[in-house]
FIMARVO-184072 format. One record per residue (C-alpha): x, y, z; residue in one letter; chain. Coordinates in pm, whole numbers, padded with zeros to 5 digits. Layout:
% FIMARVO-184072
[[X Y Z] 'a' 'A'];
...
//
This chain:
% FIMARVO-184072
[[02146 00087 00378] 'x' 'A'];
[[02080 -00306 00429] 'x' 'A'];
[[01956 -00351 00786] 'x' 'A'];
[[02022 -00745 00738] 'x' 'A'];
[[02371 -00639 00633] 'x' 'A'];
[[02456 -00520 00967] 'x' 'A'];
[[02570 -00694 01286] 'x' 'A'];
[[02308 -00737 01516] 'x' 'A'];
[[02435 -00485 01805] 'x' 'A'];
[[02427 -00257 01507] 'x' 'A'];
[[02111 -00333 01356] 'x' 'A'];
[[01942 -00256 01685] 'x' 'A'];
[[02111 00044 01711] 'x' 'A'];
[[02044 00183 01362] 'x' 'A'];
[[01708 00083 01374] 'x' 'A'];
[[01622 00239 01721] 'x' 'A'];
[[01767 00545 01581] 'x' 'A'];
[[01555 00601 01309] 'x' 'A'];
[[01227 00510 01522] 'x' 'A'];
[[01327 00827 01709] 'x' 'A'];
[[01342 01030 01373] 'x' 'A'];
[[00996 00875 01263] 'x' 'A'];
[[00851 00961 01594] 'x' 'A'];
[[00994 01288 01573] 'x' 'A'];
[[00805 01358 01231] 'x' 'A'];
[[00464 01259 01336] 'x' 'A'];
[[00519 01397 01685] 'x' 'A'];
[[00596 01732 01546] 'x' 'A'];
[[00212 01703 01328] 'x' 'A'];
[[00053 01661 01662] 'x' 'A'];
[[-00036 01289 01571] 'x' 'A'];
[[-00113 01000 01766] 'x' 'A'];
[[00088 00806 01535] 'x' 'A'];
[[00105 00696 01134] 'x' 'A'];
[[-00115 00478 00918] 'x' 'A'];
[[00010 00312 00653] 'x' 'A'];
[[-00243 00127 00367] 'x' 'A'];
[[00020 -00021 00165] 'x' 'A'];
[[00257 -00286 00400] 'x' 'A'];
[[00403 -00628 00334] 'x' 'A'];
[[00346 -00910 00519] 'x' 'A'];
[[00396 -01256 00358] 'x' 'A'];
[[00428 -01638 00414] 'x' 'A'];
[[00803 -01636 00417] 'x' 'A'];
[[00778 -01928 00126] 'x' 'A'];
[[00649 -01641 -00087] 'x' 'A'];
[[00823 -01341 00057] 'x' 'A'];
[[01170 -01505 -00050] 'x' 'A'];
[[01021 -01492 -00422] 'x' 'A'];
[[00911 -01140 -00402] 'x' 'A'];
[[01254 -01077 -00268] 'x' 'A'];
[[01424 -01240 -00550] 'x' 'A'];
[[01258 -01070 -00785] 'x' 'A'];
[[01395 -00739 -00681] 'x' 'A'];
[[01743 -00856 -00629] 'x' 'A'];
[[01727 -00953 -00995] 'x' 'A'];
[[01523 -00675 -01180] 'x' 'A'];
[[01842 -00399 -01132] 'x' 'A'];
[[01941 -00456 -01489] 'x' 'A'];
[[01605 -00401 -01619] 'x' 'A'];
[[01544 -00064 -01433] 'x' 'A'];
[[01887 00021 -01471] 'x' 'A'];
[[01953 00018 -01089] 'x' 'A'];
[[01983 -00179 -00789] 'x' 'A'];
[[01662 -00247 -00559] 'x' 'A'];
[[01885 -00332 -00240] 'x' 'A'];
[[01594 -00468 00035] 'x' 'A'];
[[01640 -00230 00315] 'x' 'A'];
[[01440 -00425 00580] 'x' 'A'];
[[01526 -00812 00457] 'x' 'A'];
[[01449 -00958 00839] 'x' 'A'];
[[01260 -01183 01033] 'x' 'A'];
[[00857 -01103 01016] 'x' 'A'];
[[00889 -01066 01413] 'x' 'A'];
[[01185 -00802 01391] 'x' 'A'];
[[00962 -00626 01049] 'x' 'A'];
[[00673 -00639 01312] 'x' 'A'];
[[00839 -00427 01648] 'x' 'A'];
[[01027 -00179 01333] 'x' 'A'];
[[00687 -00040 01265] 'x' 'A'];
[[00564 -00115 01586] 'x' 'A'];
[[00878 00092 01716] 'x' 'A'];
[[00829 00341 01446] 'x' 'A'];
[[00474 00448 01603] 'x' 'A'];
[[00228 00310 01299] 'x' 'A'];
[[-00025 00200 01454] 'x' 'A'];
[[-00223 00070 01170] 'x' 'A'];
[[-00077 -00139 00889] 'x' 'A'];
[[-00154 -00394 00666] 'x' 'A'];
[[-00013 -00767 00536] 'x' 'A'];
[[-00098 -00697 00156] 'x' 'A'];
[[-00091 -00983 00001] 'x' 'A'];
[[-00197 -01106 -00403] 'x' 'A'];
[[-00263 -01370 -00565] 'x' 'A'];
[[-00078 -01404 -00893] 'x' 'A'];
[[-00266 -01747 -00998] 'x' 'A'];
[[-00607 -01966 -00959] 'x' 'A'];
[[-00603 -02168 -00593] 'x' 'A'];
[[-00383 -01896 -00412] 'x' 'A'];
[[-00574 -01632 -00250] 'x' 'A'];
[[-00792 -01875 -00042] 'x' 'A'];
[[-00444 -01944 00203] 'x' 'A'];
[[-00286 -01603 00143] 'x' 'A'];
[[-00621 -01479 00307] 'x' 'A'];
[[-00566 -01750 00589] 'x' 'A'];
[[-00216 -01635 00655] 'x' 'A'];
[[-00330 -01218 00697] 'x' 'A'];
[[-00607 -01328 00905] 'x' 'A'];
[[-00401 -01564 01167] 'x' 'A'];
[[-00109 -01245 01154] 'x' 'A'];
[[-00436 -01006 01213] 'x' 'A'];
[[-00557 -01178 01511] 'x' 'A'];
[[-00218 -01216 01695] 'x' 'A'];
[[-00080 -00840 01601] 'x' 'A'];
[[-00360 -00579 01753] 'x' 'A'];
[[-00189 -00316 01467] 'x' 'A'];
[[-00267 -00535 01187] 'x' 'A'];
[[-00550 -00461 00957] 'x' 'A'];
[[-00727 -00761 00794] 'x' 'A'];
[[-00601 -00789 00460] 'x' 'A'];
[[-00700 -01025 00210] 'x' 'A'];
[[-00699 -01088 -00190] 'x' 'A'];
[[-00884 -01272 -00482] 'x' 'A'];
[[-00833 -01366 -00830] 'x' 'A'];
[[-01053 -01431 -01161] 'x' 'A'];
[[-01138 -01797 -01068] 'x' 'A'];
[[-01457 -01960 -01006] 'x' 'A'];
[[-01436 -01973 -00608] 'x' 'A'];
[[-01402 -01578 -00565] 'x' 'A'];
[[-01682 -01553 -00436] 'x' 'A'];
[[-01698 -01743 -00226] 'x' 'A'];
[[-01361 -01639 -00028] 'x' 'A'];
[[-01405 -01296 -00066] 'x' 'A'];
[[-01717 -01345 00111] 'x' 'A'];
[[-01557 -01551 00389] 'x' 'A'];
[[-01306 -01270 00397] 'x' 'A'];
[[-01545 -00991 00459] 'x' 'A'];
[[-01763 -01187 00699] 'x' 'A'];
[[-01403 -01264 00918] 'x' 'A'];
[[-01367 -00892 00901] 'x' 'A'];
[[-01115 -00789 00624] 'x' 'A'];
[[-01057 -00433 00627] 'x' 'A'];
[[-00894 -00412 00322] 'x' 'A'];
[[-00795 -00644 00024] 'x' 'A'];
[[-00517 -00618 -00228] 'x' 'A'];
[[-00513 -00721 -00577] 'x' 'A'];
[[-00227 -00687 -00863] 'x' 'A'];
[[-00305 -00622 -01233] 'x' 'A'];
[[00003 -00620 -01333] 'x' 'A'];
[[00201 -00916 -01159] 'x' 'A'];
[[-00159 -01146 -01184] 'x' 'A'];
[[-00191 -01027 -01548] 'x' 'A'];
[[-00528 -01003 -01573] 'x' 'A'];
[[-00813 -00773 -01670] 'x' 'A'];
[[-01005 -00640 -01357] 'x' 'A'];
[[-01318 -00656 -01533] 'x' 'A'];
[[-01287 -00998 -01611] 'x' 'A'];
[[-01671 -01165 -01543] 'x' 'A'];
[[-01522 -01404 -01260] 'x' 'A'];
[[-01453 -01102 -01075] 'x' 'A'];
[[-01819 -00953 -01076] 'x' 'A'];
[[-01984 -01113 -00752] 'x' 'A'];
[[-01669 -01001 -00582] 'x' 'A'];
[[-01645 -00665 -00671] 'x' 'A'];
[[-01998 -00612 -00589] 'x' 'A'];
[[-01952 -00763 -00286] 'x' 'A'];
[[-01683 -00497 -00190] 'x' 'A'];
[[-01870 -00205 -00378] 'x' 'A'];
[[-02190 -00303 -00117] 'x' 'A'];
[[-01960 -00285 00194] 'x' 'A'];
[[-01741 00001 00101] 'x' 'A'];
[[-01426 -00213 00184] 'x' 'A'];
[[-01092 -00038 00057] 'x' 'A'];
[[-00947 -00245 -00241] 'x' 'A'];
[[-00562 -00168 -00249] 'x' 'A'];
[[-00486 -00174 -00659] 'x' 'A'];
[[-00171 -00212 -00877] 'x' 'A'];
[[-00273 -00131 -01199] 'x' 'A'];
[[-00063 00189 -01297] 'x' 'A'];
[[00186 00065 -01558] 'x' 'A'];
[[00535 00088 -01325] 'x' 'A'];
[[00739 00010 -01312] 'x' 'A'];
[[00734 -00142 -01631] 'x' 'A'];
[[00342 -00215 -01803] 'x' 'A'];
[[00161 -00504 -01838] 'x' 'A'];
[[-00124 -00622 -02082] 'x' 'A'];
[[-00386 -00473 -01821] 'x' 'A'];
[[-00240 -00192 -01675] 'x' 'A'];
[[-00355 00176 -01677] 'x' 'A'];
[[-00638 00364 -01615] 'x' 'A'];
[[-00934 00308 -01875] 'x' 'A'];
[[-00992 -00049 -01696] 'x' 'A'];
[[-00997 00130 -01400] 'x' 'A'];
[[-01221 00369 -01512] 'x' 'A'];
[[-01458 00074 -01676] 'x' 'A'];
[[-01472 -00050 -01308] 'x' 'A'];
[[-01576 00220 -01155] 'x' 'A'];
[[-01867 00301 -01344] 'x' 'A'];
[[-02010 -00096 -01322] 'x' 'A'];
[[-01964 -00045 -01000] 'x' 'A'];
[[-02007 00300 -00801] 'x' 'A'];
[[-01981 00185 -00452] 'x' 'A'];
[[-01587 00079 -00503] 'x' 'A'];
[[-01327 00206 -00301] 'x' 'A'];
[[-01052 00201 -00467] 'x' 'A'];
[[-00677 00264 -00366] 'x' 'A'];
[[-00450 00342 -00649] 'x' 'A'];
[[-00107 00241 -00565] 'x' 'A'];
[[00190 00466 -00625] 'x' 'A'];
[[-00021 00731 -00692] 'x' 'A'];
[[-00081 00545 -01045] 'x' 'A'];
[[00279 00555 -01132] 'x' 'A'];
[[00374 00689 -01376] 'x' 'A'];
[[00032 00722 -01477] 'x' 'A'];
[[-00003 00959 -01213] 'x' 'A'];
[[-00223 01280 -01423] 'x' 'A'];
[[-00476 00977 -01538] 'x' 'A'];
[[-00549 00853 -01231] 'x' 'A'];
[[-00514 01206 -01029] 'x' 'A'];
[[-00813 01291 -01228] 'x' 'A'];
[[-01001 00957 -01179] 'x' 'A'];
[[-00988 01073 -00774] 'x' 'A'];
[[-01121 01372 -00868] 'x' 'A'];
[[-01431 01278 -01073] 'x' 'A'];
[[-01519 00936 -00844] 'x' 'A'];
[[-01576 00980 -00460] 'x' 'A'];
[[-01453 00608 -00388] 'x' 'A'];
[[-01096 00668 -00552] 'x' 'A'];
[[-00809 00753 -00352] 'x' 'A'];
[[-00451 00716 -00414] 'x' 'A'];
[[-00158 00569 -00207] 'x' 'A'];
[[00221 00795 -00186] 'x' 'A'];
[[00392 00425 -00176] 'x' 'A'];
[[00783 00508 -00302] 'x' 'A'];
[[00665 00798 -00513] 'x' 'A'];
[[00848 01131 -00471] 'x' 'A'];
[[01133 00916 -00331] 'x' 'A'];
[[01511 00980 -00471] 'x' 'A'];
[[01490 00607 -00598] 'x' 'A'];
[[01165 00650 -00783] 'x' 'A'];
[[01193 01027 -00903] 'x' 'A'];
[[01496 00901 -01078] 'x' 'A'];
[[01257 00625 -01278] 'x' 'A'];
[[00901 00808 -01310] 'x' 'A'];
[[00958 01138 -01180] 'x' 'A'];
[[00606 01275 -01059] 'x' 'A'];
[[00479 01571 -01254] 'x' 'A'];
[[00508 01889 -01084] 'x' 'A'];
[[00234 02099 -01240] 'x' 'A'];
[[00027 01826 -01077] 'x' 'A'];
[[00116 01920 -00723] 'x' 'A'];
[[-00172 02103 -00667] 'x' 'A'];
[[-00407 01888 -00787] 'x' 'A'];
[[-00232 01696 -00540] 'x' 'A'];
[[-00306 01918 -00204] 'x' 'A'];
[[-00668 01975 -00364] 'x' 'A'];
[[-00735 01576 -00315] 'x' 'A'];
[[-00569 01627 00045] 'x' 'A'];
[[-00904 01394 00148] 'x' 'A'];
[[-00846 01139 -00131] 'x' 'A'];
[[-00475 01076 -00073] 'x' 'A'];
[[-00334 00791 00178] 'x' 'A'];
[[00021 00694 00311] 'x' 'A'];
[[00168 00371 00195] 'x' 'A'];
[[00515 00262 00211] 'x' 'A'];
[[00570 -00049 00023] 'x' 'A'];
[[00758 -00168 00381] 'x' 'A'];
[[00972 -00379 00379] 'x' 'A'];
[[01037 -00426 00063] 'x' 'A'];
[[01177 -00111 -00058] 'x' 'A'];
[[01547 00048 -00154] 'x' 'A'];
[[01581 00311 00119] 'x' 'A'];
[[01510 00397 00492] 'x' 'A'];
[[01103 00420 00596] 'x' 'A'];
[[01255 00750 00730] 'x' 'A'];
[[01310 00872 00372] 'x' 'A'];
[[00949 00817 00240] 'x' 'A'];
[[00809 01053 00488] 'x' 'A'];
[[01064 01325 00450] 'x' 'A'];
[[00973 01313 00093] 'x' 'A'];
[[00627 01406 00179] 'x' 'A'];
[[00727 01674 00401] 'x' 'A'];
[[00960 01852 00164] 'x' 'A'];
[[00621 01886 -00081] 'x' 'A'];
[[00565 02204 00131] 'x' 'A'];
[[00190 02077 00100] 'x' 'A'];
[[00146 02234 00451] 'x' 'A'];
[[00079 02051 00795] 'x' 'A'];
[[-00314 01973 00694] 'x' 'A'];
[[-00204 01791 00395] 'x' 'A'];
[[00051 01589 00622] 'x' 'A'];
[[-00135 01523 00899] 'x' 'A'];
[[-00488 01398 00646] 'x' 'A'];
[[-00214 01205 00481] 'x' 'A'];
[[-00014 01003 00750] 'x' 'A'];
[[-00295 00970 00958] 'x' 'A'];
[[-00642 01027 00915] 'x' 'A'];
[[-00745 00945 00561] 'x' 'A'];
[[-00597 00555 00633] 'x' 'A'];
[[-00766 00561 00950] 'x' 'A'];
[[-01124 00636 00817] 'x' 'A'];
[[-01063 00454 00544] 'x' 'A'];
[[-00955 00110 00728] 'x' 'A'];
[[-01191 00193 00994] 'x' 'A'];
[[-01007 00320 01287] 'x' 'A'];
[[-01116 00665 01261] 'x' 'A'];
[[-01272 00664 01662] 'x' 'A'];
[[-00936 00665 01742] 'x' 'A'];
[[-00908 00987 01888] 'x' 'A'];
[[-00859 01217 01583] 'x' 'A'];
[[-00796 01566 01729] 'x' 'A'];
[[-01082 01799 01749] 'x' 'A'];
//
């Protein structure tokens, strides 16, 4: 299913269908809603190049990434806004030096005009680091994303010091790609990761896709550091469980780290229906606990919306 495929009459009318199945699943958890870490929102300039990028890498994983939600930021806006997530974010990353500075600008302008926005922001090993990430933080970034793999570079790289203590001092949630899917890079995988976390304690760290396919490494980095957790973005999904199937004498390791683990989504830039993502969660059987720490209140405390009214 390619929303943008459709005729408008019918795009509406698919769409406001599956905000009623959505709402249905989080309804049914006795939720005030969903929060999802791990969102998309990008200056459309580079958006179009993230988007080619998937419509070309088919051949290499040996099937089609078809962009489910390819529409106008507005219309990607009211679909979660319509699908009741209340808190999201505009991940961005910086793949080269003298990018994150106006990435950062761009999530902070969407931030202040969409209440549901979290303040996202990024960095990269270059000299000013610092000094943005600290602008970041003091504009009220909630969360930053970085990319090992697509930046290609090592996250312990000196540059990157000031910055990560900056983050490891205010606890701020640091949204990281560095399993090695789906394919590896030069600095992918957990022993950097691990590095990192011992220079600096205080980090908060948000593996993405679980660590895929990493995912027994980095399910046991959550377990021995306080400040990992790890994001469900695609995994467990028909499209990824076909690529890096997740391991399933690790699901309960997986319901033991029920406090560690956060929804993300990869919206909008994934190969099936938002709907699907949290049905693959559900048919875990990790029990309503898991679900409802999951989809809700792990992102909330984490990206500091917790005081909004968590049931007793």
């Amino acid at each position: 299913m390619n929303f943008s495929g459709e005729r408008r009459s019918d795009t509406a009318e698919l769409i406001s269908a599956e905000a009623r199945e959505v709402r249905t699943r989080w309804e049914a958890l006795g939720l005030p809603g969903l929060v999802d870490i791990h969102t998309h929102f990008m200056p459309e300039s580079v958006l179009r190049k993230v988007w080619s990028y998937f419509d070309a890498v088919g051949p290499t994983l040996g099937q089609d990434w078809p962009i489910t939600y390819r529409l106008p930021e507005s219309e990607r806006i009211e679909i979660l806004q319509g699908f009741g997530v209340r808190t999201f974010t505009s991940l961005n990353y910086a793949h080269r030096p003298e990018m994150a500075s106006w990435l950062n600008e761009y999530s902070s302008r969407l931030a202040g005009e969409v209440s549901e926005v979290a303040m996202s922001a990024t960095f990269y090993p270059e000299p000013a680091a610092a000094e943005y990430v600290a602008q970041a933080l003091d504009r009220g970034a909630r969360v930053f994303k970085v990319h090992v793999q697509v930046g290609a570079f090592d996250p312990g790289d000196a540059l990157l010091d000031p910055a990560w203590e900056m983050l490891a001092v205010s606890g701020t949630p640091v949204v990281i790609h560095c399993g090695s899917g789906p394919s590896p890079g030069e600095f992918t995988g957990p022993v950097r990761i691990e590095r990192l976390l011992r220079r600096f304690p205080g980090l908060r760290l948000v593996i993405a896709h679980l660590g895929m396919p990493e995912y027994a490494d980095f399910l046991d980095l959550a377990a021995r550091f306080d400040g990992v957790y790890l994001d469900t973005t695609m995994v467990f999904t028909d499209f990824i469980e076909g690529l890096h199937p997740f391991p399933r004498d690790r699901l309960g390791q997986l319901k033991e780290l029920q406090d560690s683990i956060v929804l993300g989504t990869d919206f909008p830039n994934i190969p099936y229906r938002y709907a699907h993502a949290l049905d693959s969660l559900i048919n875990l059987g990790m029990g309503e606990d898991w679900l409802r720490a999951v989809l809700h209140h792990n992102g909330s405390r984490l990206l500091g919306t917790a005081g909004a009214a968590l049931p007793e």
